[in-house]
C-alpha positions as CSV (number, residue, x, y, z in Angstrom):
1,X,0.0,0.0,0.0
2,X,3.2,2.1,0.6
3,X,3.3,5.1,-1.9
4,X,-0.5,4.8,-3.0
5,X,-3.1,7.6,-2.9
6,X,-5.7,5.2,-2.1
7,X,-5.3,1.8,-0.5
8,X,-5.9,-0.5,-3.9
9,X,-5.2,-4.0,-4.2
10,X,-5.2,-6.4,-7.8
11,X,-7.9,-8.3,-7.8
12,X,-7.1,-11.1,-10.7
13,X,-6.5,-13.3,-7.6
14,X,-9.7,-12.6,-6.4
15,X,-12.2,-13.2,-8.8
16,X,-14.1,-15.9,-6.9
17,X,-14.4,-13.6,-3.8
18,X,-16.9,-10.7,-3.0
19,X,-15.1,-7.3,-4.1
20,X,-15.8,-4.8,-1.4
21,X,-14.5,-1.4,-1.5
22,X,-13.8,0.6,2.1
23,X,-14.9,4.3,2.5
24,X,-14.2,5.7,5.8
25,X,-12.3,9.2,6.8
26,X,-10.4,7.7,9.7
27,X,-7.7,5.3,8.3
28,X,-7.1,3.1,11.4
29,X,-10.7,2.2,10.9
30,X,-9.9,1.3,7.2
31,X,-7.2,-1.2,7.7
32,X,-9.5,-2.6,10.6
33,X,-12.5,-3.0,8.6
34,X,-10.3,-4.4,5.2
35,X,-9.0,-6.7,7.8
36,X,-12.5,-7.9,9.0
37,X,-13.0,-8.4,5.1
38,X,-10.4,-10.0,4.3
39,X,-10.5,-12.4,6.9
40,X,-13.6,-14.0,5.3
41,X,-13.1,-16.9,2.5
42,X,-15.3,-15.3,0.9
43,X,-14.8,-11.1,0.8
44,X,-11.5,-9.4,0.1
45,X,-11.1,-5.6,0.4
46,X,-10.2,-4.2,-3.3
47,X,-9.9,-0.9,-2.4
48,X,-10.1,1.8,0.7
49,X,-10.0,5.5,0.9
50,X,-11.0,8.1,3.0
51,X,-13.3,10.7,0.8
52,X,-16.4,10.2,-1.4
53,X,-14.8,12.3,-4.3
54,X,-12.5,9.7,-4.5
55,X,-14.7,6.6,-3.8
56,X,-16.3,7.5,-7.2
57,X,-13.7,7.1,-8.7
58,X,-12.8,3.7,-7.3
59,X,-16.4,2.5,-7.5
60,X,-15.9,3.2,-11.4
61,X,-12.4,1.9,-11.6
62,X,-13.0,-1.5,-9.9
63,X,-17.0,-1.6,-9.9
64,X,-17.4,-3.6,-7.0
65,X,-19.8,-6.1,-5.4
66,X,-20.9,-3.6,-2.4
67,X,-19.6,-0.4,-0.7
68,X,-19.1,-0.2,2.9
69,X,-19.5,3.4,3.5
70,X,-19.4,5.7,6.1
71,X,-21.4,8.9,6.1
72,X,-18.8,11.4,7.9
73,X,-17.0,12.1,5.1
74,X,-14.9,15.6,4.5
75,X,-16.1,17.4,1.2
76,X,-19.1,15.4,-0.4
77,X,-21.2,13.3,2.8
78,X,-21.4,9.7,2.5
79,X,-25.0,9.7,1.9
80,X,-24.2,12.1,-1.4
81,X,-21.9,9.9,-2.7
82,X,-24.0,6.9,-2.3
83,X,-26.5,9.0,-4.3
84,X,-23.9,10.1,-7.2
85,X,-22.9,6.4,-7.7
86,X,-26.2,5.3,-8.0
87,X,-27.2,7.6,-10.6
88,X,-24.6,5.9,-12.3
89,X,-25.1,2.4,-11.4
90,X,-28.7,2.2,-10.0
91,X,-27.5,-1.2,-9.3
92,X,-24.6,-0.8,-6.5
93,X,-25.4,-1.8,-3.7
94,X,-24.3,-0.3,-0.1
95,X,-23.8,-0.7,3.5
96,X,-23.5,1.7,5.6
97,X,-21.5,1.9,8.7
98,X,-21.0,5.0,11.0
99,X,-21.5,6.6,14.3
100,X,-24.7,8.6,13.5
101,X,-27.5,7.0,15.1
102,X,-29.9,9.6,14.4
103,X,-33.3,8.7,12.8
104,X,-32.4,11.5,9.7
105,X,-29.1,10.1,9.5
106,X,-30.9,6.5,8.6
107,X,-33.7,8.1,6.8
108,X,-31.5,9.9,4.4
109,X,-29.1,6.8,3.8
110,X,-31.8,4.1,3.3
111,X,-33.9,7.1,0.9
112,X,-30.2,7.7,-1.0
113,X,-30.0,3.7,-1.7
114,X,-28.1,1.7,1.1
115,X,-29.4,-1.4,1.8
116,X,-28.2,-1.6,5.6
117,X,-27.2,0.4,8.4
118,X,-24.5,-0.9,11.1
119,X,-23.2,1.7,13.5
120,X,-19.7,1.5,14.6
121,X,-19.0,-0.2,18.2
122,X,-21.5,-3.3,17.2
123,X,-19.8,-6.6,17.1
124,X,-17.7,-7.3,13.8
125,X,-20.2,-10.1,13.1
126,X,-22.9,-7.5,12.9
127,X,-21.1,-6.3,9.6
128,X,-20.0,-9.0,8.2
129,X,-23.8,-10.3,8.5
130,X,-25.0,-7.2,6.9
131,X,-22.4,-7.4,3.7
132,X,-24.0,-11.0,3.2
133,X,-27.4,-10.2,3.6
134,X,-27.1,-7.3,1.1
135,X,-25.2,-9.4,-1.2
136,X,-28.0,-12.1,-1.0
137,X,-30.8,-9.6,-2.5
138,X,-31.8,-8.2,1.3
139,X,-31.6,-5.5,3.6
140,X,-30.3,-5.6,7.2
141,X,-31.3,-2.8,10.2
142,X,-29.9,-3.9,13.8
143,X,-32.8,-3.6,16.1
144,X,-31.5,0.1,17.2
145,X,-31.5,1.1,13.9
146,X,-34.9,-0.1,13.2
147,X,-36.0,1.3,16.5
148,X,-34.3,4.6,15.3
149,X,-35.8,4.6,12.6
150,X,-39.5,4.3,14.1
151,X,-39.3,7.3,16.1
152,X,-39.3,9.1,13.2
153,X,-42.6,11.1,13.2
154,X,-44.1,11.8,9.8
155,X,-43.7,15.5,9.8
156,X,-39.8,15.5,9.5
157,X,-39.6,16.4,6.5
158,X,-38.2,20.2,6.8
159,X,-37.9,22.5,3.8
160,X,-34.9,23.4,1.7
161,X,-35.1,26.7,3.8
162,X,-35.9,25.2,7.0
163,X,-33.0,23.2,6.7
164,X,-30.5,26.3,6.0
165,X,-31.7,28.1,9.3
166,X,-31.5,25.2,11.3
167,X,-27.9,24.8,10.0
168,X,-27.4,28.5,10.6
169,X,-28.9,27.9,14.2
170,X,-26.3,25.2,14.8
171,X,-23.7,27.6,14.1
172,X,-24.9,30.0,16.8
173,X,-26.2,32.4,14.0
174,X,-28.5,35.2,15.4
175,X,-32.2,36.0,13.3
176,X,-30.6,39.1,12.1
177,X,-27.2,37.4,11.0
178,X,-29.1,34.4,9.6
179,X,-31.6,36.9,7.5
180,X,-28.5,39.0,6.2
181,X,-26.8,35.6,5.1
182,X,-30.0,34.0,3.6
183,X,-31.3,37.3,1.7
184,X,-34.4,36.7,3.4
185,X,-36.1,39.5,6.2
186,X,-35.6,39.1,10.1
187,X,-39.7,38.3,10.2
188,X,-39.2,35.5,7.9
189,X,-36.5,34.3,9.6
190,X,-38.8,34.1,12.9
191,X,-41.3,32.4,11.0
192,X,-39.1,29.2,10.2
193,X,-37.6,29.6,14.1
194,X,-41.2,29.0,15.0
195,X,-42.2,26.1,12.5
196,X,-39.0,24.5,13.7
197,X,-39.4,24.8,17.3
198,X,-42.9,23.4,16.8
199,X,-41.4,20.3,14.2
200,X,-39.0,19.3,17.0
201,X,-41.4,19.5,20.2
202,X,-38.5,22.0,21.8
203,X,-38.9,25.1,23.4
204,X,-36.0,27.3,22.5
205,X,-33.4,27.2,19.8
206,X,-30.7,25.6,22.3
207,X,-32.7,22.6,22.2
208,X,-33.4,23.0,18.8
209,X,-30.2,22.5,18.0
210,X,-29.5,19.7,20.4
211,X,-32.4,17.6,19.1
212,X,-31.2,18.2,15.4
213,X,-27.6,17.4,16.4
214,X,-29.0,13.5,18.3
215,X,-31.9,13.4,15.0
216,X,-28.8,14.3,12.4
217,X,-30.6,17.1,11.3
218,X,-27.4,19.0,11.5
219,X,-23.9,18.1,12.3
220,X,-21.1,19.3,13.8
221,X,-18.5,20.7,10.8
222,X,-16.1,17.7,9.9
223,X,-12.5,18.6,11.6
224,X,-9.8,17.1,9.2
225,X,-7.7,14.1,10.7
């Protein structure tokens, strides 16, 4: 792997086992998870790297069996990348594995096209179970996830606009900052506050921004490694 970009390895030995290609930002998690791979007879890890610009590019250079993908990603999210390769190859099929445990976070990856959702700290059989469940034609939710994903109410869905002020809200933006920033008026801006508030069950935009942050909503910026 010494001297390469991206951890890549030739796969005309493997062409009776399960390509699988690694995207994660944190590279002591990508040799772990290449090593959970390749431990199995049947898997080996034909590629890793650490950003989703660059996972398209692998995905089209050695068009793999399935994607194990994380969704903290710098540049492009996880979740957009999924999206990008499947426009491409509405076939590719994806498993997700990450910290986020939010219900949005699971929403938005299952909507994008990944087939299961494993978060990090679960027991290594966990994963390998869900690459060979998605492999065989299924899906796979832990019950967290599933449970997760049932506490999602049916008026989540938050506009384009919504969305931008509760990011801005995150940041610790005030109504008059957010307005300037938006191009929108301070009264508008107070409008969404309020339809916000009321979407999350909270009372003030502290705990707005707490529930978006344990929901994945929002998310804390991505600090380079």
């Amino acid at each position: 792997m010494t001297g390469m970009k991206d951890s890549e390895r030739g796969n005309e030995r493997h062409n009776d086992r399960t390509k699988v290609l690694v995207v994660d930002d944190h590279p002591i998690m990508r040799v772990g998870v290449a090593a959970i791979i390749n431990a199995c007879p049947d898997m080996v890890a034909v590629a890793e790297t650490g950003t989703g610009e660059s996972a398209i590019e692998l995905y089209e250079r050695h068009r793999p069996d399935i994607t194990l993908m994380d969704l903290r990603l710098p540049g492009i999210s996880g979740v957009e990348t999924i999206r990008r390769i499947r426009m491409r190859h509405p076939q590719a099929l994806f498993v997700v594995l990450t910290t986020y445990e939010g219900d949005e976070d699971i929403y938005q990856a299952l909507e994008a096209g990944a087939r299961a959702y494993v978060i990090k700290g679960m027991p290594h059989e966990v994963l390998v179970d869900a690459l060979r469940r998605v492999l065989a034609g299924g899906r796979f939710l832990p019950s967290p996830v599933s449970r997760a994903l049932a506490s999602r109410t049916p008026d989540s869905d938050f506009s384009a606009r919504e969305r931008e002020v509760l990011e801005l809200l995150a940041q610790g933006e005030s109504n008059k900052r957010i307005a300037a920033l938006l191009g929108i008026t301070e009264a508008t801006v107070k409008c969404h506050v309020s339809v916000i508030l009321m979407r999350l069950q909270v009372e003030d935009r502290t705990q707005a921004v707490v529930a978006a942050l344990q929901r994945g909503l929002v998310h804390l910026p991505h600090q380079a490694r």
